[in-house]
VOKEKE-54984 format. One record per residue: residue in three letters; residue number from 1; x, y, z of N, C-alpha, C in turn. Coordinates in nm, 4 decimals, decimal comma, always signed. Atoms other than C-alpha are relative to their C-alpha. Example, Ala and Ser with C-alpha at 12.3 -4.5 7.8 and 13.67 -1.06 7.14 Angstrom:
<rs>
<code:ALA&pos:1&nxx:+0,0890&nyy:-0,1190&nzz:+0,0000&caxx:+1,2300&cayy:-0,4500&cazz:+0,7800&cxx:+0,0900&cyy:+0,1200&czz:+0,0000>
<code:SER&pos:2&nxx:-0,0820&nyy:-0,1190&nzz:-0,0060&caxx:+1,3670&cayy:-0,1060&cazz:+0,7140&cxx:-0,0770&cyy:+0,1090&czz:+0,0730>
</rs>
This chain:
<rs>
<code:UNK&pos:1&nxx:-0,1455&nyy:-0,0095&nzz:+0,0056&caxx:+0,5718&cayy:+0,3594&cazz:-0,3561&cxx:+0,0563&cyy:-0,0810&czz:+0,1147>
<code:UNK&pos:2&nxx:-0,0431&nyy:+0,0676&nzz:-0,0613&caxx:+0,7369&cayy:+0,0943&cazz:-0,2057&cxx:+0,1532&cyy:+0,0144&czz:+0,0916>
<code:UNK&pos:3&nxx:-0,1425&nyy:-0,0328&nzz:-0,0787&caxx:+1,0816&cayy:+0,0529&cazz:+0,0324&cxx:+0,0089&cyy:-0,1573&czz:+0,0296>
<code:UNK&pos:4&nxx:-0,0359&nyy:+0,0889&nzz:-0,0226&caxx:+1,3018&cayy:-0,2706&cazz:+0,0438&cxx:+0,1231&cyy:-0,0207&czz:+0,0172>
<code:UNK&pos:5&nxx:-0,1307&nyy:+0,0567&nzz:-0,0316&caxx:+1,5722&cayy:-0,4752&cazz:+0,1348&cxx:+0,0391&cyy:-0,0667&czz:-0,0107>
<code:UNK&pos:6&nxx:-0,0307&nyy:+0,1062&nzz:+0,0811&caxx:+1,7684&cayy:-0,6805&cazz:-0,1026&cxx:+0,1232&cyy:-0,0155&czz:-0,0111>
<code:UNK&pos:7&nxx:-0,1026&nyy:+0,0814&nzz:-0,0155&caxx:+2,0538&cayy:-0,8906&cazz:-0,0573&cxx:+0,0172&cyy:-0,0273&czz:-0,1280>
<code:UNK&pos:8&nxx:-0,0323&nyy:-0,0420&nzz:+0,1202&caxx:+2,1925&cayy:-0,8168&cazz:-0,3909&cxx:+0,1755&cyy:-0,0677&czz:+0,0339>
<code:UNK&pos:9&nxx:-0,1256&nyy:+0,0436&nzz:-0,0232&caxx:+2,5735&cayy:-0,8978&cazz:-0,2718&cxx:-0,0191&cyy:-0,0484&czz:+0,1543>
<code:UNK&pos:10&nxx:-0,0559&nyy:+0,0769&nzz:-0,1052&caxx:+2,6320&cayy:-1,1649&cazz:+0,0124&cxx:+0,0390&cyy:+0,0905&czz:+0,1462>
<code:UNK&pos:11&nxx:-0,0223&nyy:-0,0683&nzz:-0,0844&caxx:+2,8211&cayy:-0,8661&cazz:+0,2404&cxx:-0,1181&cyy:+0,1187&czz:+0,0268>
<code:UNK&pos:12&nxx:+0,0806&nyy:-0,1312&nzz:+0,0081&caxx:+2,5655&cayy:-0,5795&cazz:+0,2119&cxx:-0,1256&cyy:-0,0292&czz:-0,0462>
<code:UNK&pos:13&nxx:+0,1469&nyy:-0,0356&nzz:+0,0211&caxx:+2,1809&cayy:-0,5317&cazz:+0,2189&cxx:+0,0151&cyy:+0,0904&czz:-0,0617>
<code:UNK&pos:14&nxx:+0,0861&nyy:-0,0906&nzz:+0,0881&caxx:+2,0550&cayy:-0,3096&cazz:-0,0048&cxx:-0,1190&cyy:+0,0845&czz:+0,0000>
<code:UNK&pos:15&nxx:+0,1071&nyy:-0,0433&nzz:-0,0133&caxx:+1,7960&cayy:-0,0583&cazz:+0,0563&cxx:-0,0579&cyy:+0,1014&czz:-0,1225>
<code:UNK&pos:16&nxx:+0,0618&nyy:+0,0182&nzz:+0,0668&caxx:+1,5807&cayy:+0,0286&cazz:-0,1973&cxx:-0,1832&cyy:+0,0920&czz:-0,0523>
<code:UNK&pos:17&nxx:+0,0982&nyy:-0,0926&nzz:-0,0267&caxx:+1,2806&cayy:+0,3325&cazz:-0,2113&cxx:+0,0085&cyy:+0,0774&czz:-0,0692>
<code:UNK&pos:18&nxx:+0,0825&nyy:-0,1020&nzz:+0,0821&caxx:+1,0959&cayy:+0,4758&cazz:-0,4848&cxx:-0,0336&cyy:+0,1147&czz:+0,0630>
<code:UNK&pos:19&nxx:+0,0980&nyy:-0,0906&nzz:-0,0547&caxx:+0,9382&cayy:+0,6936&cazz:-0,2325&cxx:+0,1438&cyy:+0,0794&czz:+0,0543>
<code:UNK&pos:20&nxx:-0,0578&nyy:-0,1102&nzz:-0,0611&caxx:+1,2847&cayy:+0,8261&cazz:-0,0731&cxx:+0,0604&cyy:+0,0979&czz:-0,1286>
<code:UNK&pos:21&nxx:-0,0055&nyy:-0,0277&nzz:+0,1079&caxx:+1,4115&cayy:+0,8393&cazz:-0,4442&cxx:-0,0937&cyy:+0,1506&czz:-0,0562>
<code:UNK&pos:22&nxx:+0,0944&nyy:-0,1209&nzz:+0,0804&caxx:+1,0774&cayy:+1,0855&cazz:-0,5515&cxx:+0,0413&cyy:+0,0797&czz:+0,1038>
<code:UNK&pos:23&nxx:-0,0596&nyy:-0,0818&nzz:-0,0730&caxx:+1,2074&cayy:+1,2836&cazz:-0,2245&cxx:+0,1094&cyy:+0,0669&czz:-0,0481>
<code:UNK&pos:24&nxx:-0,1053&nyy:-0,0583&nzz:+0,0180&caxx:+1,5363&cayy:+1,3295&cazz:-0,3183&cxx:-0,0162&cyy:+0,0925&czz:-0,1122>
<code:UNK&pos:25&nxx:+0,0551&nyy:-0,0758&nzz:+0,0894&caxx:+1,4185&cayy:+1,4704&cazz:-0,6713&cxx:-0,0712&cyy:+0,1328&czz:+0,0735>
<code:UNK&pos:26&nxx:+0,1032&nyy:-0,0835&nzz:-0,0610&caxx:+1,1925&cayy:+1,6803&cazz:-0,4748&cxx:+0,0948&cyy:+0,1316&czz:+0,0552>
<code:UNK&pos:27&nxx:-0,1437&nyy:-0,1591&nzz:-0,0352&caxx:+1,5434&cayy:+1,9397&cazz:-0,3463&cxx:+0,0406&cyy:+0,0756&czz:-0,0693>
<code:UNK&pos:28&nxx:-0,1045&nyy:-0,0591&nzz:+0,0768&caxx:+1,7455&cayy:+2,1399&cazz:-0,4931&cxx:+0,1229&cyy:-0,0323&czz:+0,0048>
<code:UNK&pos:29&nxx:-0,1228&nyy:+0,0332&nzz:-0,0435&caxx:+2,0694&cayy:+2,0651&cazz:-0,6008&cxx:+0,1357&cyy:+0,0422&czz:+0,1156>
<code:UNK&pos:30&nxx:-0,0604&nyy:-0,0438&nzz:-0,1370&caxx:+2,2874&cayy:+2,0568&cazz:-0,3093&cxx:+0,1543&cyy:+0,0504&czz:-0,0606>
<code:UNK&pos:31&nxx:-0,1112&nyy:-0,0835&nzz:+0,0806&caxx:+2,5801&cayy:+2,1989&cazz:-0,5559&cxx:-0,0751&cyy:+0,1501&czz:+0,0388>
<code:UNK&pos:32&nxx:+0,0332&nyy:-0,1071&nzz:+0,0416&caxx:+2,4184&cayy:+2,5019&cazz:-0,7212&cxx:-0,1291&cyy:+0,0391&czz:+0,0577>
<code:UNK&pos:33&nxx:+0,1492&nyy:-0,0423&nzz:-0,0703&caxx:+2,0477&cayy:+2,5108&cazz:-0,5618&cxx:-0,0699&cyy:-0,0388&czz:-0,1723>
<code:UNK&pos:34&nxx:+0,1152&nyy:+0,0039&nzz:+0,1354&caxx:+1,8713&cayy:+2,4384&cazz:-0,9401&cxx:-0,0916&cyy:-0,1098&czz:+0,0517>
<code:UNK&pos:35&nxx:+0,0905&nyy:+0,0644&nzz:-0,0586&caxx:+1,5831&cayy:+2,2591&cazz:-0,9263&cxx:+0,0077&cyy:-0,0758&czz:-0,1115>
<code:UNK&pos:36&nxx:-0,0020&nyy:+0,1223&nzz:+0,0797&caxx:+1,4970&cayy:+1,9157&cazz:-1,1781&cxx:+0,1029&cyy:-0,0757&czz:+0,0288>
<code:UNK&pos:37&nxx:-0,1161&nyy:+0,0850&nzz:-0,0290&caxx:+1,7735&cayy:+1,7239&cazz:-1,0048&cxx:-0,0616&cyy:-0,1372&czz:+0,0267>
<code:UNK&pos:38&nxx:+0,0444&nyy:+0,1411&nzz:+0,0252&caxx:+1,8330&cayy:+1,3567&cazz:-0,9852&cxx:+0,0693&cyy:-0,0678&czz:+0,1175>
<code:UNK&pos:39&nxx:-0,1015&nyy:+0,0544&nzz:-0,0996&caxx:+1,9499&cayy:+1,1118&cazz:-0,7269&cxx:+0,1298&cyy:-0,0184&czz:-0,0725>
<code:UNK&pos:40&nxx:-0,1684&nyy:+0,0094&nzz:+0,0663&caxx:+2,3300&cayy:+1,0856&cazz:-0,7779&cxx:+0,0345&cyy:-0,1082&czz:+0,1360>
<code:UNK&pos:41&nxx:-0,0729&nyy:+0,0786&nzz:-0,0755&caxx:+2,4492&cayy:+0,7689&cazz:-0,5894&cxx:+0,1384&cyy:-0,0102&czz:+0,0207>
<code:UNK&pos:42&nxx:-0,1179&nyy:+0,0055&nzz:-0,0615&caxx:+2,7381&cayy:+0,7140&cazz:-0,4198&cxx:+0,0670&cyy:-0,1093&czz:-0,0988>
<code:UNK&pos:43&nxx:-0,0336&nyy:+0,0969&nzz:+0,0762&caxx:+3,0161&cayy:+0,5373&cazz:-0,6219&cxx:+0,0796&cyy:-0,1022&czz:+0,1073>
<code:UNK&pos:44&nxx:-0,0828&nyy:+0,0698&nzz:-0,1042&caxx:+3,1738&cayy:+0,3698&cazz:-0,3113&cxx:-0,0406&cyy:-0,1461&czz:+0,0124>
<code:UNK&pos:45&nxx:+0,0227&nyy:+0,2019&nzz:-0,0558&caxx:+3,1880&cayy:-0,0328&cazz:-0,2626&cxx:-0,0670&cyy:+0,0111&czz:+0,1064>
<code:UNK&pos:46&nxx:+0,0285&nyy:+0,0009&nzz:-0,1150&caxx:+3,1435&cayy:+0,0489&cazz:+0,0847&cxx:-0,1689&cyy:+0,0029&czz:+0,0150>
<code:UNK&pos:47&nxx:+0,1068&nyy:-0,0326&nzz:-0,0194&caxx:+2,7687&cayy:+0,1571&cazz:+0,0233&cxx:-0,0588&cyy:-0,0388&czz:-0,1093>
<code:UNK&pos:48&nxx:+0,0519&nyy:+0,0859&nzz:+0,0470&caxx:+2,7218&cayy:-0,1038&cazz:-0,1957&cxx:-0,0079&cyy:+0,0478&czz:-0,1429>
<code:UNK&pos:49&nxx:+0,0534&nyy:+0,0043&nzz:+0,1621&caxx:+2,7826&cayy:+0,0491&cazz:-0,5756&cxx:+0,1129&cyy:-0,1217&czz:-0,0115>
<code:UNK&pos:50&nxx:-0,0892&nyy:+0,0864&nzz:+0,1072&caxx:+2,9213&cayy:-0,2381&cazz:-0,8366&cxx:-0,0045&cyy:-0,0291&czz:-0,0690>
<code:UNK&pos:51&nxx:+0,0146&nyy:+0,0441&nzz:+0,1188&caxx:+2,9803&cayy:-0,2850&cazz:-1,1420&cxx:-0,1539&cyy:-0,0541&czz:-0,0509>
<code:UNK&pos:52&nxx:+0,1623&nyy:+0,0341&nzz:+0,0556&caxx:+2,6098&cayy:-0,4300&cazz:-1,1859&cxx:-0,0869&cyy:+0,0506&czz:+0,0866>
<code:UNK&pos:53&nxx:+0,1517&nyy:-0,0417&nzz:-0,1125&caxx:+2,4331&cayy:-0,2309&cazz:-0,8895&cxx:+0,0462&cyy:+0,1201&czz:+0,0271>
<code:UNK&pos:54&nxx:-0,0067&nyy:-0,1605&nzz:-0,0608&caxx:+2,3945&cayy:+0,1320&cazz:-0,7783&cxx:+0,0525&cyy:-0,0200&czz:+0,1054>
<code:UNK&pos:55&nxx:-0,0536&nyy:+0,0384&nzz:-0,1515&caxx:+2,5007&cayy:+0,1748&cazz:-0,4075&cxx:-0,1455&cyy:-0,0160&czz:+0,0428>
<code:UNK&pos:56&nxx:+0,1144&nyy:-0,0503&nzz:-0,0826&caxx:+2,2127&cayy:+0,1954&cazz:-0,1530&cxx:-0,0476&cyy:+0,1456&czz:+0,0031>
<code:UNK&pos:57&nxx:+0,0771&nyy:-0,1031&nzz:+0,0119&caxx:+1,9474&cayy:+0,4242&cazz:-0,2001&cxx:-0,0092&cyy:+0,1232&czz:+0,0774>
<code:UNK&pos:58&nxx:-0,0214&nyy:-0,1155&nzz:-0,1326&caxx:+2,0396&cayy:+0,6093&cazz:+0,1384&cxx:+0,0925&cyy:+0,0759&czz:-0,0561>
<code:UNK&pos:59&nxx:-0,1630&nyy:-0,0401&nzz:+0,0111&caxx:+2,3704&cayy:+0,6689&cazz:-0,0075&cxx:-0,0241&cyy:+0,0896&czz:-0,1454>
<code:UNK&pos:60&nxx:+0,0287&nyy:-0,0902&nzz:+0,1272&caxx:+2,2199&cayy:+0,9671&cazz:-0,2610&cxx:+0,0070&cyy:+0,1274&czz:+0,0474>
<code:UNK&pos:61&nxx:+0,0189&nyy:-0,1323&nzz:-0,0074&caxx:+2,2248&cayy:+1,3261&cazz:-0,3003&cxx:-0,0642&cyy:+0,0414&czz:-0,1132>
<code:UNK&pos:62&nxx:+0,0279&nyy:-0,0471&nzz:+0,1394&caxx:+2,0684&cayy:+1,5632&cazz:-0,5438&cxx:+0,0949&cyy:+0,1158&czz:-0,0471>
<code:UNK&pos:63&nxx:-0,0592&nyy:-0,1244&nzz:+0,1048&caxx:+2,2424&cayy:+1,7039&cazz:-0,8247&cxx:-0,0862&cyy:-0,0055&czz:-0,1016>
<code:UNK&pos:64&nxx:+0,1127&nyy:-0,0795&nzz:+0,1359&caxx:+2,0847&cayy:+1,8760&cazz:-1,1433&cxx:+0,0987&cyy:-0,0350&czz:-0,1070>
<code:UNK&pos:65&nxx:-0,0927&nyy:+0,1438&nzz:+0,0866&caxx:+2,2088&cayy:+1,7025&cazz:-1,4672&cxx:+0,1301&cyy:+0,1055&czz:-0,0482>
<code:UNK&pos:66&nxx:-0,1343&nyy:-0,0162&nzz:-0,0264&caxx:+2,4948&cayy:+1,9772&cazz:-1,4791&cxx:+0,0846&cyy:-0,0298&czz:+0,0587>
<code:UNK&pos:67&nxx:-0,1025&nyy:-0,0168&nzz:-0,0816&caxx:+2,6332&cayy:+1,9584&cazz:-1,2101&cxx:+0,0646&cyy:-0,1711&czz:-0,0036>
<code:UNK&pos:68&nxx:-0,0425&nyy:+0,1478&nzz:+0,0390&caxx:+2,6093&cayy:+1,5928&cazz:-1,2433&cxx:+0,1594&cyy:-0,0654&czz:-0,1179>
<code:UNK&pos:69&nxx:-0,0825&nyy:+0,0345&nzz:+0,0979&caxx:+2,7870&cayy:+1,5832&cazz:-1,5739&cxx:+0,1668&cyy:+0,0530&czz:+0,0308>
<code:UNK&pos:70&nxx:-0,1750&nyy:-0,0583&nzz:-0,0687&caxx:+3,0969&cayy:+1,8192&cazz:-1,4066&cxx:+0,0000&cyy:-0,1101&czz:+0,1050>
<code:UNK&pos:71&nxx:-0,0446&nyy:+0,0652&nzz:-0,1018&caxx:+3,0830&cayy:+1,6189&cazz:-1,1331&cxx:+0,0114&cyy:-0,1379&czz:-0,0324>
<code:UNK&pos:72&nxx:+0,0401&nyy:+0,1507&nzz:+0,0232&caxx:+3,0281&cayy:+1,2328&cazz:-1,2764&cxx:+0,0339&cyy:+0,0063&czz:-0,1588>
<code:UNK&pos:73&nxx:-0,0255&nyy:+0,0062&nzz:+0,1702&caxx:+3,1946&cayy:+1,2878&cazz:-1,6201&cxx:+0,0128&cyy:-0,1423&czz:-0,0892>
<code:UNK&pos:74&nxx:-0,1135&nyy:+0,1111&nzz:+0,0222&caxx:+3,3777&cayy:+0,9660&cazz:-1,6554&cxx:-0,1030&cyy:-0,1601&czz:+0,0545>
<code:UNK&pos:75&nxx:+0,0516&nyy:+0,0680&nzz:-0,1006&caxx:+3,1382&cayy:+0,7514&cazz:-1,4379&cxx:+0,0880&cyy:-0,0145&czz:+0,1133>
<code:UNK&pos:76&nxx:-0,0962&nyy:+0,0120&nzz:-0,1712&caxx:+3,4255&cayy:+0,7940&cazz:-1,1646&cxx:-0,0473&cyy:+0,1368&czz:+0,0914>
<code:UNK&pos:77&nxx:-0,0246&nyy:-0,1196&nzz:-0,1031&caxx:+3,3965&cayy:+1,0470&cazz:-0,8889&cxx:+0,0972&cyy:+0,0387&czz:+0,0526>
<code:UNK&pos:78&nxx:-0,1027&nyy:-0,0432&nzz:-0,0718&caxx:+3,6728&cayy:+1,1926&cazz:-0,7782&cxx:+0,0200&cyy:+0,0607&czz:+0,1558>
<code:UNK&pos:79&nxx:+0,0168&nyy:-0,0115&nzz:-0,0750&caxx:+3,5357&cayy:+1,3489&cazz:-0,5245&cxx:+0,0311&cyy:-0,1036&czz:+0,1296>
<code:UNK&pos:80&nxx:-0,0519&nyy:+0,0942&nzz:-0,0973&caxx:+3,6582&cayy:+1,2219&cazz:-0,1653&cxx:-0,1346&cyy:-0,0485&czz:+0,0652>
<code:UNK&pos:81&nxx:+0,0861&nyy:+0,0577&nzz:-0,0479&caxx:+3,4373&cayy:+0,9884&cazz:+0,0222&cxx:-0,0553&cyy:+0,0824&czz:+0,1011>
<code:UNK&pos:82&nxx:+0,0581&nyy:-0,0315&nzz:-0,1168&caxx:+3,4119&cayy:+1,2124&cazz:+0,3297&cxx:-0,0477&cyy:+0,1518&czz:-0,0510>
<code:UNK&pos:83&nxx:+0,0839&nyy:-0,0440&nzz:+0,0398&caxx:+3,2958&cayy:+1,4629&cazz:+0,0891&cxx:-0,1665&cyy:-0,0338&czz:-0,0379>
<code:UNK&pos:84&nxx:+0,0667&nyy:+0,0691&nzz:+0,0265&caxx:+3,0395&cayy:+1,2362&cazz:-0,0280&cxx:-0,1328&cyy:-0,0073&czz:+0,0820>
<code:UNK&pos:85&nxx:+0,0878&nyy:+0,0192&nzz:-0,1386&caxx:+2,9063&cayy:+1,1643&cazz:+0,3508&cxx:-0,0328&cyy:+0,1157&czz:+0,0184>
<code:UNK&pos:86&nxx:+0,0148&nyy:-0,0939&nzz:-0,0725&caxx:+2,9010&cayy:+1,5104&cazz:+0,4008&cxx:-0,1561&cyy:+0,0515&czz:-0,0831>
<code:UNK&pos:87&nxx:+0,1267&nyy:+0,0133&nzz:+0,1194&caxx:+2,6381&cayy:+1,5596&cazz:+0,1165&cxx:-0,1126&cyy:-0,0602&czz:+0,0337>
<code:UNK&pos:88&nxx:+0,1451&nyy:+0,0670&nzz:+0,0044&caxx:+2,4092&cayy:+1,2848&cazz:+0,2094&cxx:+0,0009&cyy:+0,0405&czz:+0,1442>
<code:UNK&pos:89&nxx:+0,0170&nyy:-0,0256&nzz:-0,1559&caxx:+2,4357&cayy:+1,3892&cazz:+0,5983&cxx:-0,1072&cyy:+0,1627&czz:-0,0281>
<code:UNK&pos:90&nxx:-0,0376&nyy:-0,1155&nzz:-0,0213&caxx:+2,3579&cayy:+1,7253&cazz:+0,4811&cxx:-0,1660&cyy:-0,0316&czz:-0,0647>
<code:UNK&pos:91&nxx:+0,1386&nyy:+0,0560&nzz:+0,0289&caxx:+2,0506&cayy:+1,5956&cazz:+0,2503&cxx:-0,1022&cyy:-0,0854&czz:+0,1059>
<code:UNK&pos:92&nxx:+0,1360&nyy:+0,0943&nzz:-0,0600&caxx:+1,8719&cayy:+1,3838&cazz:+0,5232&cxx:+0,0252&cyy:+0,1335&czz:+0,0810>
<code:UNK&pos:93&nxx:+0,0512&nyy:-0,1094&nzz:-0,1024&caxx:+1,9162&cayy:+1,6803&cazz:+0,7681&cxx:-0,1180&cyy:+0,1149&czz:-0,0921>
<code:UNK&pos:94&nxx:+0,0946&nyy:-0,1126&nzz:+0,0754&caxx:+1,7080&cayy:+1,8912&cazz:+0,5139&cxx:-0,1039&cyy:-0,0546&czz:-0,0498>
<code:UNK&pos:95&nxx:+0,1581&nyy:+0,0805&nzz:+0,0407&caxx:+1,4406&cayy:+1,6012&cazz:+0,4307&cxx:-0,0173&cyy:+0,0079&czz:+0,1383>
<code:UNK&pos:96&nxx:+0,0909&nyy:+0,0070&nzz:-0,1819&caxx:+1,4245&cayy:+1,5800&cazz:+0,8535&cxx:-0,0901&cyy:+0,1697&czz:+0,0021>
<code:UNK&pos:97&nxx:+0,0640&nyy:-0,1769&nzz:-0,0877&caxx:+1,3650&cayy:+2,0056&cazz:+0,8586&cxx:-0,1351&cyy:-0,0207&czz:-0,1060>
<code:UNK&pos:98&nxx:+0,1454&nyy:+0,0175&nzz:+0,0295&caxx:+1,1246&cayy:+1,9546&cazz:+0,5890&cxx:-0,1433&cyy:-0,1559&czz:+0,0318>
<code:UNK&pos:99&nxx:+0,0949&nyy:+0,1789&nzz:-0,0169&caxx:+0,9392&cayy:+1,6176&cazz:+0,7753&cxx:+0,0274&cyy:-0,0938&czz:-0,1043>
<code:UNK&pos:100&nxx:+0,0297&nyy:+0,0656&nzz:+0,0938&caxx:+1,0234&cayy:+1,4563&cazz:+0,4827&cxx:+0,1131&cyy:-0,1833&czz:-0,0302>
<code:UNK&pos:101&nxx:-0,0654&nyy:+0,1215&nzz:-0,0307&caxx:+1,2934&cayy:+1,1953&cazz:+0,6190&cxx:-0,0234&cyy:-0,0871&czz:-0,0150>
<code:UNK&pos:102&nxx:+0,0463&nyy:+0,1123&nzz:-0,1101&caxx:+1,2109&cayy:+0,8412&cazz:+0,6173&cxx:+0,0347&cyy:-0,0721&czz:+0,0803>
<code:UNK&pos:103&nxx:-0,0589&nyy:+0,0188&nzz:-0,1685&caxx:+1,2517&cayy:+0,6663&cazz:+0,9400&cxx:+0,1001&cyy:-0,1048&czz:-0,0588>
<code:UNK&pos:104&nxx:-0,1230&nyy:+0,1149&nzz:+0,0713&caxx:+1,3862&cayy:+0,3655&cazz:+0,7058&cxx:+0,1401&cyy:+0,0555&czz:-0,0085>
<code:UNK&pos:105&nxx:-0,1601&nyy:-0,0702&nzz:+0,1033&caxx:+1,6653&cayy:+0,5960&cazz:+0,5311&cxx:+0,0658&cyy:+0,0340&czz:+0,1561>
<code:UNK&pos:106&nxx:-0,0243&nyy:-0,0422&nzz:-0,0729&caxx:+1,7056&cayy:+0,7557&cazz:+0,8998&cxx:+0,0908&cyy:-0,0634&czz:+0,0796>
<code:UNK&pos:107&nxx:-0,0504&nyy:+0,1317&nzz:-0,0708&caxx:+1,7792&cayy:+0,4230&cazz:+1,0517&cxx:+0,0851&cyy:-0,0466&czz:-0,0331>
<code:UNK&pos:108&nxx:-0,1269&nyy:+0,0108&nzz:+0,0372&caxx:+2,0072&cayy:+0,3390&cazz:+0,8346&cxx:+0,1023&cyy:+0,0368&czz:-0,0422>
<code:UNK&pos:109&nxx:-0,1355&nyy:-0,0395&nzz:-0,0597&caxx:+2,2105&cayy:+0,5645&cazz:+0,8295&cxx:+0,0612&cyy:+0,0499&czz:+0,0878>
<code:UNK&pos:110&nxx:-0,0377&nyy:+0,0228&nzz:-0,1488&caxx:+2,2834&cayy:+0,5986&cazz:+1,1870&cxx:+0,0293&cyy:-0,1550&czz:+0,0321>
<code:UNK&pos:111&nxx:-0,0907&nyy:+0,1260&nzz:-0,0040&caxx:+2,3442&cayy:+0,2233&cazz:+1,1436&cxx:+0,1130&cyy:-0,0520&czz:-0,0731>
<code:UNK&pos:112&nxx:-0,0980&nyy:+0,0211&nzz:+0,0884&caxx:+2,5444&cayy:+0,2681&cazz:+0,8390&cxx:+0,1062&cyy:+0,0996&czz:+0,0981>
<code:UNK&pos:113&nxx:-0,0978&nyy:-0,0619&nzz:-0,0809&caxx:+2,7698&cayy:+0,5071&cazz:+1,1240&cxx:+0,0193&cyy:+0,1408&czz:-0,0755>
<code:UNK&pos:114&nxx:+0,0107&nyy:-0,1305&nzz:+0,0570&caxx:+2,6446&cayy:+0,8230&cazz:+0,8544&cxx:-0,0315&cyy:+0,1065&czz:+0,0775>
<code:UNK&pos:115&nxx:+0,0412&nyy:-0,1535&nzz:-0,0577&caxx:+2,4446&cayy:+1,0370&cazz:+1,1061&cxx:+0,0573&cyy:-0,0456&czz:+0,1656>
</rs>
């Protein structure tokens, strides 16, 4: 399981990990607590989703394909962005308690100005 970094759009790297990906699966949804959840990327420009690309792989949480579907009906989110951050801040602090962080995802987001 690999981890990369692809210059996909001119402004923004792209990071890229099967392996933080099978992590994130690996939680419970950070909604309801169910378990079989999926990464749910961020829909924000800022963290690199567009029209032809997900955001960055850092920029995920897990939801379970309900909560997903209430929450991501439309493909818009409504949800506010600094909800958003609060989610994936909230997910890497709970891959760090279980060791299961990686230093990649860690790194960047303390460089993305997330943790």
């Amino acid at each position: 399981m690999n981890s990369r970094v692809e210059k996909v759009d001119p402004d923004f790297e792209y990071f890229r990990s099967t392996m933080h990906l099978t992590l994130i699966r690996s939680l419970p949804c950070c909604i309801c607590g169910a378990g079989g959840v999926a990464p749910a990327h961020s829909r924000n420009p800022a963290h690199g989703h567009r029209k032809d690309a997900l955001a960055s792989d850092e920029f995920t949480i897990p939801l379970c394909g309900k909560v997903h579907l209430e929450y991501d009906p439309t493909g818009y989110r409504a949800a506010s962005e600094a909800w958003f951050i609060k989610k994936v801040k909230e997910t890497a602090e709970l891959l760090r308690a279980r060791h299961m962080l990686l230093a990649m995802v860690e790194l960047l987001l303390i460089e993305r100005g997330v943790l």
